[in-house]
Structure formats: C-alpha cells, structure tokens
PATORMAR-416233 format. One record per residue (C-alpha): x, y, z; residue in three letters. Coordinates in Angstrom, 3 decimals. Example, Ala and Ser with C-alpha at 12.3 -4.5 7.8 and 13.67 -1.06 7.14 Angstrom:
{px: 12.300	py: -4.500	pz: 7.800	aa: ala}
{px: 13.670	py: -1.060	pz: 7.140	aa: ser}
This chain:
{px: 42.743	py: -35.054	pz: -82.243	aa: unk}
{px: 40.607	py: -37.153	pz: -84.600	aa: unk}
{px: 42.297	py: -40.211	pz: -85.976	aa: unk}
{px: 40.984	py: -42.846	pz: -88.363	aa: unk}
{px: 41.552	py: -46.105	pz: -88.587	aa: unk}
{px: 44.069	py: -46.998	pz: -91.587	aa: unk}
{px: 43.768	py: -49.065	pz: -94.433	aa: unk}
{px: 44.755	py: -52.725	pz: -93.829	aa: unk}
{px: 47.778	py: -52.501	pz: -96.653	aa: unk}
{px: 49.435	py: -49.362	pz: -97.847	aa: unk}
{px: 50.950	py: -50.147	pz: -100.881	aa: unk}
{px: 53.486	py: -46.756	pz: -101.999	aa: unk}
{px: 55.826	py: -47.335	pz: -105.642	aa: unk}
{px: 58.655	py: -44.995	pz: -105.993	aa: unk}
{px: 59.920	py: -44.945	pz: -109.717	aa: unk}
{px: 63.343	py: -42.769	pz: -110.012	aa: unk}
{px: 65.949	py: -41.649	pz: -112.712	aa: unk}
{px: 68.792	py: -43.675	pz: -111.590	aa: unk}
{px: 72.537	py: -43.620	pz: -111.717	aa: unk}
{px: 74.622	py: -46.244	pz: -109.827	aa: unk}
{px: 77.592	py: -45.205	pz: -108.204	aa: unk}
{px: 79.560	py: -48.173	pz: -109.415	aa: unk}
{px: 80.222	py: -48.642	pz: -113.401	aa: unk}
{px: 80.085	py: -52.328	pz: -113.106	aa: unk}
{px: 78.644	py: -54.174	pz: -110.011	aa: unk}
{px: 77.965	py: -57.704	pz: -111.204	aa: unk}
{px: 76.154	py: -60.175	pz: -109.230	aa: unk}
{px: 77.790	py: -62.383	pz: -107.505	aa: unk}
{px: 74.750	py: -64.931	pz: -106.867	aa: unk}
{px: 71.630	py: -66.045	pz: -108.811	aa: unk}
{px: 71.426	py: -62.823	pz: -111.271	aa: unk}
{px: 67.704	py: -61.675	pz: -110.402	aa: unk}
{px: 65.445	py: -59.239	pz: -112.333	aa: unk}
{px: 63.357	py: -58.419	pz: -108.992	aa: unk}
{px: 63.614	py: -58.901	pz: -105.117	aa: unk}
{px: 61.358	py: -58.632	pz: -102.258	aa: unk}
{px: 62.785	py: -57.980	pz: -98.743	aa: unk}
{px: 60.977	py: -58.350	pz: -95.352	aa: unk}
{px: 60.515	py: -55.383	pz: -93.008	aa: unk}
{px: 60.030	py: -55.738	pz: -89.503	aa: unk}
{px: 57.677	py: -52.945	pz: -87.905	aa: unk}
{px: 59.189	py: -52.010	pz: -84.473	aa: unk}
{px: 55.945	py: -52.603	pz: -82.842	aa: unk}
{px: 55.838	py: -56.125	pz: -83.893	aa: unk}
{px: 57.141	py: -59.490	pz: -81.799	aa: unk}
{px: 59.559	py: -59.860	pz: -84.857	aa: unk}
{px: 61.314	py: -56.766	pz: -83.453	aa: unk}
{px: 64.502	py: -56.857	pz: -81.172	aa: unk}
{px: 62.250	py: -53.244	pz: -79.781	aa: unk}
{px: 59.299	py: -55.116	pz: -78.894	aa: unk}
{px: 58.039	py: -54.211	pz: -75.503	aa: unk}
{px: 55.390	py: -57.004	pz: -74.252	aa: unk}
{px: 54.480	py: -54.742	pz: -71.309	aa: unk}
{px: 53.207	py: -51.677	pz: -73.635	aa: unk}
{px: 49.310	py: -51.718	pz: -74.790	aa: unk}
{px: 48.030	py: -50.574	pz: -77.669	aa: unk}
{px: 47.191	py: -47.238	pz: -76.752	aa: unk}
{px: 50.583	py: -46.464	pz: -75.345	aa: unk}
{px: 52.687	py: -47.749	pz: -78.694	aa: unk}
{px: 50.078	py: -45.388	pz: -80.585	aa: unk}
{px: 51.297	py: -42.968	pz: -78.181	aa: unk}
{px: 54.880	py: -43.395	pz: -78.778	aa: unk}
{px: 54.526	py: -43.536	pz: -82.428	aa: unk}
{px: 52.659	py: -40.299	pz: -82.773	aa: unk}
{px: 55.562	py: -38.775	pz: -80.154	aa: unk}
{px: 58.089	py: -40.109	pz: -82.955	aa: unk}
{px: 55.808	py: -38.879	pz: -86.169	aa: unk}
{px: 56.297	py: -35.352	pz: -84.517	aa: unk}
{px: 59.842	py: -35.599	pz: -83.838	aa: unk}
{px: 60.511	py: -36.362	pz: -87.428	aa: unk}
{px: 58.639	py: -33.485	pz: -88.925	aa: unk}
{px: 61.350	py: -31.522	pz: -87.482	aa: unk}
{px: 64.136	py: -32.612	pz: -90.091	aa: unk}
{px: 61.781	py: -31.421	pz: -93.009	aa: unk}
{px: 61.120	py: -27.803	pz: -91.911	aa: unk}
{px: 64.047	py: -26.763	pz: -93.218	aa: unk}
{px: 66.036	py: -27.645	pz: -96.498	aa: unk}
{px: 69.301	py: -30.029	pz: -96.035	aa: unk}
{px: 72.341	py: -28.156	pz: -95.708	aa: unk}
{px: 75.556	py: -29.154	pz: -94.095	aa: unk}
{px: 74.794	py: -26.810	pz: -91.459	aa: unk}
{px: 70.502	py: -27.795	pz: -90.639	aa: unk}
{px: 70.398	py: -29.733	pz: -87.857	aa: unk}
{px: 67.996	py: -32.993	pz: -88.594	aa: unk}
{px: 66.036	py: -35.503	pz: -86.033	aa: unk}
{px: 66.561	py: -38.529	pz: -85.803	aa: unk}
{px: 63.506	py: -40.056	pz: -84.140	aa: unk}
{px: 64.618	py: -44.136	pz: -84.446	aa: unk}
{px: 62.339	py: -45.151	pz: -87.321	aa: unk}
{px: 59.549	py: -47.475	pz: -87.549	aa: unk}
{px: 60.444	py: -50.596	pz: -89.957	aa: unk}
{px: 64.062	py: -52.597	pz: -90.014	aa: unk}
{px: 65.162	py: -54.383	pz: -92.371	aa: unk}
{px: 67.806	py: -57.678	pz: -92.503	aa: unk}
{px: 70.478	py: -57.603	pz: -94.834	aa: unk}
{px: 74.283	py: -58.707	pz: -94.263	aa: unk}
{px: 77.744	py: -57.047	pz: -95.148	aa: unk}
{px: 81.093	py: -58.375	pz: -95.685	aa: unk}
{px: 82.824	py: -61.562	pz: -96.725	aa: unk}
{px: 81.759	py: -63.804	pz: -94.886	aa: unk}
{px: 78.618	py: -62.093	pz: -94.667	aa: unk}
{px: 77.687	py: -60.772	pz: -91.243	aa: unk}
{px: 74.228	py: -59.887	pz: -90.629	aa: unk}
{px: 72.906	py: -56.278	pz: -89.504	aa: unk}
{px: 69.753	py: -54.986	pz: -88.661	aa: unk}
{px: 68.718	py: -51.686	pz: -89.934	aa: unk}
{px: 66.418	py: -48.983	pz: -90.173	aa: unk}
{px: 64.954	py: -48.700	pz: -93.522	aa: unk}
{px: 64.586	py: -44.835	pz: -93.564	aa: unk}
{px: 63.540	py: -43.173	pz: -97.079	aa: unk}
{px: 64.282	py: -39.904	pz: -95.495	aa: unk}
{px: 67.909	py: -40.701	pz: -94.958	aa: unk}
{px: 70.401	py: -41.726	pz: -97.932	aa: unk}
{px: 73.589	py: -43.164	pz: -96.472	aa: unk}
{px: 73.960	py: -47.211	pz: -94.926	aa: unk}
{px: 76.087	py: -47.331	pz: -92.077	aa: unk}
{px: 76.651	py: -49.953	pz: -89.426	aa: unk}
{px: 78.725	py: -49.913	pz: -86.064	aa: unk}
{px: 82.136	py: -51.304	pz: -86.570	aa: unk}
{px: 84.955	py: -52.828	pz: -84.510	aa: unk}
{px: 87.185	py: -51.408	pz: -82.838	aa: unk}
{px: 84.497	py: -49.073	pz: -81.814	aa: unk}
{px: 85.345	py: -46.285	pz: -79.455	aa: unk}
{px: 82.307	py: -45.103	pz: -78.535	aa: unk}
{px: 79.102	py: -46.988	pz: -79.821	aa: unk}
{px: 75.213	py: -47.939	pz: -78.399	aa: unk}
{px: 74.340	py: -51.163	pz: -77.217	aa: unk}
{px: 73.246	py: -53.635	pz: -79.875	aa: unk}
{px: 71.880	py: -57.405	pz: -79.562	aa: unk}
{px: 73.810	py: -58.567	pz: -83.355	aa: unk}
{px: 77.838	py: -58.755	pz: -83.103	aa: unk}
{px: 79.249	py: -55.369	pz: -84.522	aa: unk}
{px: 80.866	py: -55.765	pz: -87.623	aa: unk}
{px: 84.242	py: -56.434	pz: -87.834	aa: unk}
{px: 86.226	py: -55.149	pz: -91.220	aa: unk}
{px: 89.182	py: -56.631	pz: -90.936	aa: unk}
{px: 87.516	py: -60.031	pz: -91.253	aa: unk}
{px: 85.623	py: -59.236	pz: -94.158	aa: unk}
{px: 88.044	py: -60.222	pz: -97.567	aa: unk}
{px: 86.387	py: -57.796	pz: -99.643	aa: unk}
{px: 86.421	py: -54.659	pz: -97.420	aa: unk}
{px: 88.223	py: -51.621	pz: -98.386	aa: unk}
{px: 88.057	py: -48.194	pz: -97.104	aa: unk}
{px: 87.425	py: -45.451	pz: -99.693	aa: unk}
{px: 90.693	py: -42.887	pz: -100.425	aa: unk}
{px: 90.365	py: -39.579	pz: -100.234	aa: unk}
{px: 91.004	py: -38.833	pz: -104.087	aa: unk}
{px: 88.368	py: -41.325	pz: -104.766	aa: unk}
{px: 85.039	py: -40.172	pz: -106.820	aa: unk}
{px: 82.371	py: -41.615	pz: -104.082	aa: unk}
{px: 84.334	py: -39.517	pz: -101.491	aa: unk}
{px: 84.286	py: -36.173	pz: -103.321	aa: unk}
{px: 80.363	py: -37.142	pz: -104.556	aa: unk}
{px: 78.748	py: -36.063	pz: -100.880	aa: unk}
{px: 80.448	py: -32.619	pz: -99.423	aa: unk}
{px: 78.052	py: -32.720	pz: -96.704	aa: unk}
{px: 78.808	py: -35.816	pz: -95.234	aa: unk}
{px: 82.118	py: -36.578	pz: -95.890	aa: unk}
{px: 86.006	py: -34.765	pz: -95.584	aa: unk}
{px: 89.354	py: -35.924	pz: -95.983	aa: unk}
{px: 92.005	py: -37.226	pz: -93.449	aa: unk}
{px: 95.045	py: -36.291	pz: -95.044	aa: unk}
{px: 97.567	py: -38.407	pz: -92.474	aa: unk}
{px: 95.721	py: -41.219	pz: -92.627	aa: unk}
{px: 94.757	py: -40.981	pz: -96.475	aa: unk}
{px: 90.745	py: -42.102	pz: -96.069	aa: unk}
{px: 87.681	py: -40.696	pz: -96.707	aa: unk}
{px: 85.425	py: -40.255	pz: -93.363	aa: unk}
{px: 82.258	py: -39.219	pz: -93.097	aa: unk}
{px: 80.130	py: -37.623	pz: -90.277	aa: unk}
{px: 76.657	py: -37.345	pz: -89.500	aa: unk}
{px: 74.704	py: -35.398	pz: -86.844	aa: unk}
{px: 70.834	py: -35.298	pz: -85.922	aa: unk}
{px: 69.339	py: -32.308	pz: -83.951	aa: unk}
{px: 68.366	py: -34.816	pz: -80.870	aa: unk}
{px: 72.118	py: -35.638	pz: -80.311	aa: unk}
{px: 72.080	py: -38.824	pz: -81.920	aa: unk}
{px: 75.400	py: -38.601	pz: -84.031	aa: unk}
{px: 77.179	py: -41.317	pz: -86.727	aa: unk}
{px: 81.200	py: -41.004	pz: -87.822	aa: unk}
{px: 83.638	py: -43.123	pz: -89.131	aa: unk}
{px: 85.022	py: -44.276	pz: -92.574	aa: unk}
{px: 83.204	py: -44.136	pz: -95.728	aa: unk}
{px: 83.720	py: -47.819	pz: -96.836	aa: unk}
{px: 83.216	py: -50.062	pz: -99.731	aa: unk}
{px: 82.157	py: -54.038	pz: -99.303	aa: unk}
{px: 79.729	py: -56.593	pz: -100.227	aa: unk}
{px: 76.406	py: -56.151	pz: -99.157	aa: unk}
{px: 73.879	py: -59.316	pz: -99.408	aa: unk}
{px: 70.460	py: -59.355	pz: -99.332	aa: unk}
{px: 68.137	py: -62.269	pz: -98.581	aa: unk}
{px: 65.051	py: -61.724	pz: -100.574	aa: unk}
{px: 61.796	py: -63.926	pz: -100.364	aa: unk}
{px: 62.104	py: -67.598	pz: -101.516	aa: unk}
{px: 65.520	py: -67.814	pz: -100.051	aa: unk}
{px: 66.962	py: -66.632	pz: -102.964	aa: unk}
{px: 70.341	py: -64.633	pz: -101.739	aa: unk}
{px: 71.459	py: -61.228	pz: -104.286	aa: unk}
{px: 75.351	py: -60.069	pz: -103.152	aa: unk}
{px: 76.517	py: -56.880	pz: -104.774	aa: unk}
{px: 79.932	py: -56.078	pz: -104.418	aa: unk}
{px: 81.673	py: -52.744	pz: -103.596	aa: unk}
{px: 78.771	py: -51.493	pz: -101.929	aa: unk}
{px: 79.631	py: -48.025	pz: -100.279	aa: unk}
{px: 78.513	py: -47.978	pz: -96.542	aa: unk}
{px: 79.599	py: -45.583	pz: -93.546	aa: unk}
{px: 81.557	py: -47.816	pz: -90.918	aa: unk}
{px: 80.306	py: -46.226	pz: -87.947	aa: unk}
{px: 83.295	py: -46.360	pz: -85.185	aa: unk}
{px: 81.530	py: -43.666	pz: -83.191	aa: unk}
{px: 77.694	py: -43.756	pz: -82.416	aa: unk}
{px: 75.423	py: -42.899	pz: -80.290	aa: unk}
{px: 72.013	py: -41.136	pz: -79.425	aa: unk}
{px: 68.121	py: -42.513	pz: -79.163	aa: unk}
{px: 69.110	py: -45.651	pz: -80.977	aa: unk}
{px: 67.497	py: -48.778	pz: -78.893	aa: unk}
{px: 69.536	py: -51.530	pz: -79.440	aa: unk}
{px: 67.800	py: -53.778	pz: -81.862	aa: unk}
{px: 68.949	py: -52.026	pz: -85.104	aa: unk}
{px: 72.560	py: -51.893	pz: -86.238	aa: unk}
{px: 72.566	py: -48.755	pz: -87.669	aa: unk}
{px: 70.458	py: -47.192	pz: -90.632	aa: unk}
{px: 69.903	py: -48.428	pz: -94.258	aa: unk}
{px: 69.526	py: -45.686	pz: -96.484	aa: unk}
{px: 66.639	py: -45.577	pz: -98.929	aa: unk}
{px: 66.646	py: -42.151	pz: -100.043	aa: unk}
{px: 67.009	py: -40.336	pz: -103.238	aa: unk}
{px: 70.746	py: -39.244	pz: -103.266	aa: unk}
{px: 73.822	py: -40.784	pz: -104.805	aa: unk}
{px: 74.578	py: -42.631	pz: -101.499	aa: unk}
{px: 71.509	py: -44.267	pz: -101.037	aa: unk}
{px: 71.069	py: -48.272	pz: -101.204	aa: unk}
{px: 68.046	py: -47.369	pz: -103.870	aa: unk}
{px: 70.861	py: -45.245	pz: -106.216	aa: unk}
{px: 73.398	py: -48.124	pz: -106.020	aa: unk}
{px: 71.050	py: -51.140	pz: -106.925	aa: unk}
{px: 70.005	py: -49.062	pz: -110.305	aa: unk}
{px: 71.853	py: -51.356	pz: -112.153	aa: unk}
{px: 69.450	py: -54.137	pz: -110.767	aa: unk}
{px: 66.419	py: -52.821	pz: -110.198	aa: unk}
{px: 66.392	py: -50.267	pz: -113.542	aa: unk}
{px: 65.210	py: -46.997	pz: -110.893	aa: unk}
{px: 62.164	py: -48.729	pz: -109.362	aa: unk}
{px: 60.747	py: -50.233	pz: -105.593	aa: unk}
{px: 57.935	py: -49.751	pz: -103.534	aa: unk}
{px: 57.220	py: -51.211	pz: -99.910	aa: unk}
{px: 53.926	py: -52.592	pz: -98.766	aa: unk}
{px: 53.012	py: -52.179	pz: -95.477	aa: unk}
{px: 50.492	py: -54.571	pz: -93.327	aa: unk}
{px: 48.566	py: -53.430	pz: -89.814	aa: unk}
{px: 51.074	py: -54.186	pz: -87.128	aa: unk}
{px: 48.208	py: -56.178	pz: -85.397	aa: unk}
{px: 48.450	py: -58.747	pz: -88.697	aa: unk}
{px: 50.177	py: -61.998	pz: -87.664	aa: unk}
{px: 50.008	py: -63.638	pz: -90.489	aa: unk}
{px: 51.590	py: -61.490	pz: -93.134	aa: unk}
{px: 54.438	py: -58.776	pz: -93.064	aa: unk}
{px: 55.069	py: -55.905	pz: -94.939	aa: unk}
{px: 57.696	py: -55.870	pz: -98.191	aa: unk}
{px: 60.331	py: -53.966	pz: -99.159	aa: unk}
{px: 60.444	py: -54.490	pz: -103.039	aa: unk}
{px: 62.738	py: -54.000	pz: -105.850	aa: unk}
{px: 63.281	py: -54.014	pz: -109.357	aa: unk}
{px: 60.210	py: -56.443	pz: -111.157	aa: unk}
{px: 58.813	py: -57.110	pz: -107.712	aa: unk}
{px: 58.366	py: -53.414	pz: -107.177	aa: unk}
{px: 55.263	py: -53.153	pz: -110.067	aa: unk}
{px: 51.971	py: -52.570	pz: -108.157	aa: unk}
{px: 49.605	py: -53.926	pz: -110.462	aa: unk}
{px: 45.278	py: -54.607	pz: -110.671	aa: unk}
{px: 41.922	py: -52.942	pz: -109.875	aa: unk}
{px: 42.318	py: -50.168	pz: -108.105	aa: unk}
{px: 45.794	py: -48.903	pz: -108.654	aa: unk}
{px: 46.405	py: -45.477	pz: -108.893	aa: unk}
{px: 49.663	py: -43.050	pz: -109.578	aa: unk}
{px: 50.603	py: -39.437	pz: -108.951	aa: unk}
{px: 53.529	py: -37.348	pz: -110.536	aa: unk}
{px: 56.746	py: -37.251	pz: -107.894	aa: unk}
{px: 58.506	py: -33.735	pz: -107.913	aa: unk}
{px: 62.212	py: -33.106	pz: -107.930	aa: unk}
{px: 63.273	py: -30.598	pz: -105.788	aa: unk}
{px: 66.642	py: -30.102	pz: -103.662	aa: unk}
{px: 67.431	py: -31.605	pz: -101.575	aa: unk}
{px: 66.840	py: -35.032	pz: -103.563	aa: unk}
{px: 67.181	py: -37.064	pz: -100.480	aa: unk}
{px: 63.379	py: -36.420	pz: -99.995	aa: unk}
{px: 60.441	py: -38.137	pz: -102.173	aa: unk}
{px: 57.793	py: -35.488	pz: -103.019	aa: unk}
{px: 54.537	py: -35.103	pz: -104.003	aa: unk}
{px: 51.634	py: -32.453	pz: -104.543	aa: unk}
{px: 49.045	py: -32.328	pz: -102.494	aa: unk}
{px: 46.258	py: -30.303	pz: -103.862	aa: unk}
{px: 43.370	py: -30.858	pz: -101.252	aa: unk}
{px: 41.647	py: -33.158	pz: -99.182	aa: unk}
{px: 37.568	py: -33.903	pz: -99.288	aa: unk}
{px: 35.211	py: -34.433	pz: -96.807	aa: unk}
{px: 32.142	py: -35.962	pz: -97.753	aa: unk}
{px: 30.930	py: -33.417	pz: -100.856	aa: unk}
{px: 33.566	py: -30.222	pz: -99.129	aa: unk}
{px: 36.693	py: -30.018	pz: -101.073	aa: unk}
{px: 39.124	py: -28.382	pz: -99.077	aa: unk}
{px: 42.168	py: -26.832	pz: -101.321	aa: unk}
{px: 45.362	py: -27.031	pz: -100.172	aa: unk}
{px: 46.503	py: -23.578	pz: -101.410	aa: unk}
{px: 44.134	py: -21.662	pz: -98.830	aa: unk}
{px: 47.248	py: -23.012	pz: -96.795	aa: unk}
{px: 49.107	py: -21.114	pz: -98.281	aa: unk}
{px: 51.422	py: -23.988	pz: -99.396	aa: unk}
{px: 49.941	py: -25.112	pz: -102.458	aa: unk}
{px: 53.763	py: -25.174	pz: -104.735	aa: unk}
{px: 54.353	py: -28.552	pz: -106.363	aa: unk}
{px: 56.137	py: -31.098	pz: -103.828	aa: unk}
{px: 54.598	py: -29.629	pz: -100.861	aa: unk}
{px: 54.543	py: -33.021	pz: -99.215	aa: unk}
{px: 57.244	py: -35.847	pz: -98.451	aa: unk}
{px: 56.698	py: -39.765	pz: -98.314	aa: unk}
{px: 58.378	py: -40.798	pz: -94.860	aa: unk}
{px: 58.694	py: -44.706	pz: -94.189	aa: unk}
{px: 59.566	py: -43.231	pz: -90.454	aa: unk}
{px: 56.367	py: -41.124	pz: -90.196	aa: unk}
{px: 52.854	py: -42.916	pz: -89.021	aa: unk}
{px: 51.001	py: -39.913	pz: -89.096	aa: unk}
{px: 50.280	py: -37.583	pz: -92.292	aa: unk}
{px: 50.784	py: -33.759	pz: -91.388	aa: unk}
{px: 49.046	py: -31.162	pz: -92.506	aa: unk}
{px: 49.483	py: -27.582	pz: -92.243	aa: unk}
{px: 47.371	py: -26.549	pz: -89.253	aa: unk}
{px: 45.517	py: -24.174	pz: -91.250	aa: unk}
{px: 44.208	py: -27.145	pz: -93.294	aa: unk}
{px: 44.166	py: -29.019	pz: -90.240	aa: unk}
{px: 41.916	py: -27.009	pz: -88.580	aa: unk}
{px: 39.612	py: -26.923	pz: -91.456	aa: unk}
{px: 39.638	py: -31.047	pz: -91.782	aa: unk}
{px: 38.682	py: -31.299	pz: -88.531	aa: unk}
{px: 36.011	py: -28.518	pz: -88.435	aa: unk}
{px: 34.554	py: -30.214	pz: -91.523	aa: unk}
{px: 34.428	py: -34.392	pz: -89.640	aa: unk}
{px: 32.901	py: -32.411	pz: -86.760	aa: unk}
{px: 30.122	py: -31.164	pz: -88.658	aa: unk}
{px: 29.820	py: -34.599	pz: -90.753	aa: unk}
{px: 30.129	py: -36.854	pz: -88.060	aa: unk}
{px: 26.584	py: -36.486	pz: -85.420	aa: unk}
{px: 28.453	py: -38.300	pz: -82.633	aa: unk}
{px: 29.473	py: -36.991	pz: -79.050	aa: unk}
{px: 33.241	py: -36.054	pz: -79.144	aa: unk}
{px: 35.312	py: -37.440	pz: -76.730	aa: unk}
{px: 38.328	py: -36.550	pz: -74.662	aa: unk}
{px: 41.845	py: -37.525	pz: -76.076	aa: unk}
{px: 43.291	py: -40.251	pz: -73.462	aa: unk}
C-alpha cells in the first residue's frame, strides 16, 4: 500500500437545499448568524478514546481497519432492510440536551442522519464516562406521538406503539452495534467558539434506552450530520440558511483543532479555494460528488475505465481517513507512483 502524507488542513463546505423540520424554532439565546463548534479527533489527548500506550503506527493501523469497515455501509443503497456498519467514527463533538442542559458527547457522523443519546432508565446500554441523560428532569422534553408529522417523516427508522401512544425508532448496523428507543423532542444547546451559547428548542433526537455494540465509552451516542430530514444539519436550516463545512487539523497539531462550522462561519473564503458540483441521489443521507480521474505527474487516469464513471460516484465521509478507489483505478494509481517514484519499495509493517 502506498500512502501519502496529508495536507496539514482539509477544509470540505457542504451547501444544501434545506427544509427544517420545525415551522418556527426561535432562539432562545444570543440570536447568531454563524457558529463554529470544536471537534475532537479520537486520536487526540482531548478524547475520552485516547490510548497513551498506542504509537503512531498502530492508531494509523486502527484507523485504516475502521476506513474499511465503513466502506461497507455504502456498497449498497439504504433501505430498511441493508444492513450498515457502524465502525465508531473518528471526530466527537460537545453539545448538551435538555433543560437544564446536560452535556453529551457525540460522534459527528455525515454518513448518519439521526442524534440520539443513551437515556435513563436504560435497560440495556454501553458504558459511558458523561451521566446518561435523564428526560424526566429535562422541563422541555416531550416524546413525539405517533400521529405526529416527524414520526410519519422517516419509515425506516421509526414505527408506532399503539398501547403506549409514542413514536419509537430503531436502528441496526451490520457489526451488531444496534440503537432503540423513543423518537423525542427537546432543547439542544450548542457551545460555539467565543463562549457564545445557541439553544434551539424542540430539537428531535432518538432517546436511546437500548444500546449497544463497538461503541467505546467516550461518546454518548451519535450526532447526525447527514442529508435527511432528521439530521442536526436539516433542523438548524432556519439558522444556518442550508450551509457548514468542517475543517480538519493533523491529529499530531497541538495547538489548533479542527471546526465544525455553520451558517456565516461555514464560508471558506481566499487564494486557493476551489468548489465542485454535489449530486443528489437517493438515498440523501449521503453527500456526493463526481470523481472524474486522478493524475499522476503528466498521466491522467479517467475514472470511467473503472467502469464507475456516473455522476456521484463518490461520498464525503467525516468517519473515513482513507479515500477509496475502485481497485481497478487503484491498481492503475499505484502502477503509475511506481513508475514515477525511482525509490526502493518497501515492505508494509
């Protein structure tokens, strides 16, 4: 396997026809035309993952273990039925729920649209370092009924329980990792950069009473920045008019961390910018882009001798470090540094 080394910041803006899920959802703090969010890479001391004892090889190892077991939930279209992988992400982000506001710790996947958390009383949940969220001390909590529109919005996630009159929702990932409870509504709070706090109420959420899987412990549960009418992205439209990007720093930089930003603070801006058309296709969880061909040196190599060269052949992943290629194009990238680069090969540790 050849690998390069990666630019120091990767800097990725995601513009997108919006519709939020609530008619009205005021602010209930400092109104804000823009926020910025830290993320925390799993890798990094910041994280509740962070392993001390593993060297840089090994987390390279690990990640490129995880990049592969997340290609596996885009070989196939979403459909209630397809089985998808959970492989635990690479970036969390802080935010809190409820009022009072209780803090969680999340995985900020773009491949994934619905937030949920682990709730009390949980009957059968992973072990996590932050307090689990308890509804019934939140004022503003309410569970979603069945008749209501955000429970009839997502077939594939959610169904009805007659007897008890809610909305639940269940989700399941092809490793065994699994997520079910009650498709809920609260206020969710977000500390952005400067200390400046945004709360936006009736913020629909999964409270997760039964968990489990490859989670590690430092995360709460999964934010969802997806495409689809669940997603955190879809219900801050109203704020952040369709638009955010995220910025992300080399995990071996201590002195800056990578951004989740949105609304104003989402612009990418200067010398050097560049943009490419994103393609809609079901389903429109995904983000999606064309990728026509990669050169080496003066040799273009086209995509389409891939045999995949239809428009959104590729997906932006937050939870991916790696960029895969079909292995026919593969092969031929490789073949082509080989020849370029006059250097003895050596033997992947």
């Amino acid at each position: 396997m050849i690998l390069l080394r990666p630019t120091l910041i990767t800097c990725i803006a995601l513009t997108i026809s919006l519709v939020s899920m609530s008619k009205s959802n005021p602010l209930t703090e400092e109104s804000t035309t823009g926020l910025t969010i830290d993320l925390i890479h799993r890798d990094s001391p910041q994280s509740p993952s962070y392993d001390p004892l593993l060297t840089p090889p090994q987390r390279l190892a690990n990640a490129l273990r995880r990049s592969f077991n997340r290609l596996q939930r885009f070989k196939a279209d979403r459909s209630p039925q397809t089985d998808i992988i959970n492989s635990g992400g690479e970036y969390l982000m802080k935010y809190s729920i409820g009022t009072p506001p209780i803090p969680s710790l999340g995985i900020a996947d773009t491949g994934s649209d619905i937030t949920w958390t682990q709730c009390q009383p949980c009957l059968k949940c992973f072990k996590q370092e932050l307090p689990l969220f308890q509804p019934n001390t939140s004022s503003t909590y309410r569970k979603i009924p069945c008749n209501a529109a955000n429970c009839t919005s997502f077939p594939e996630i959610t169904f009805c329980s007659i007897r008890r009159k809610k909305c639940l929702y269940s989700e399941g990932y092809g490793d065994g990792s699994f997520t079910q409870g009650v498709l809920s509504m609260d206020t969710l709070t977000l500390a952005s950069t400067g200390r400046k706090r945004v709360s936006v109420p009736n913020f629909v959420f999964g409270c997760g009473f039964r968990n489990g899987g490859i989670f590690t412990g430092g995360e709460s549960g999964i934010v969802g920045l997806g495409g689809g009418k669940a997603s955190l992205v879809r219900q801050l439209g109203f704020l952040t008019q369709g638009k955010f990007s995220y910025c992300l720093v080399s995990v071996s930089d201590k002195s800056n961390s990578s951004k989740l930003n949105f609304g104003a603070n989402a612009e990418v801006l200067g010398r050097g910018v560049v943009s490419t058309p994103m393609v809609v296709k079901s389903p429109e969880t995904f983000y999606r882009l064309t990728l026509e061909g990669i050169s080496v040196g003066n040799q273009r190599l086209e995509m389409s001798d891939s045999g995949v060269s239809e428009e959104g052949n590729i997906i932006i992943d937050s939870g991916t470090t790696l960029t895969l290629l079909p292995v026919d194009l593969y092969t031929k990238v490789e073949n082509a540094l080989k020849s370029s680069i006059k250097l003895k090969r050596i033997k992947d540790p």
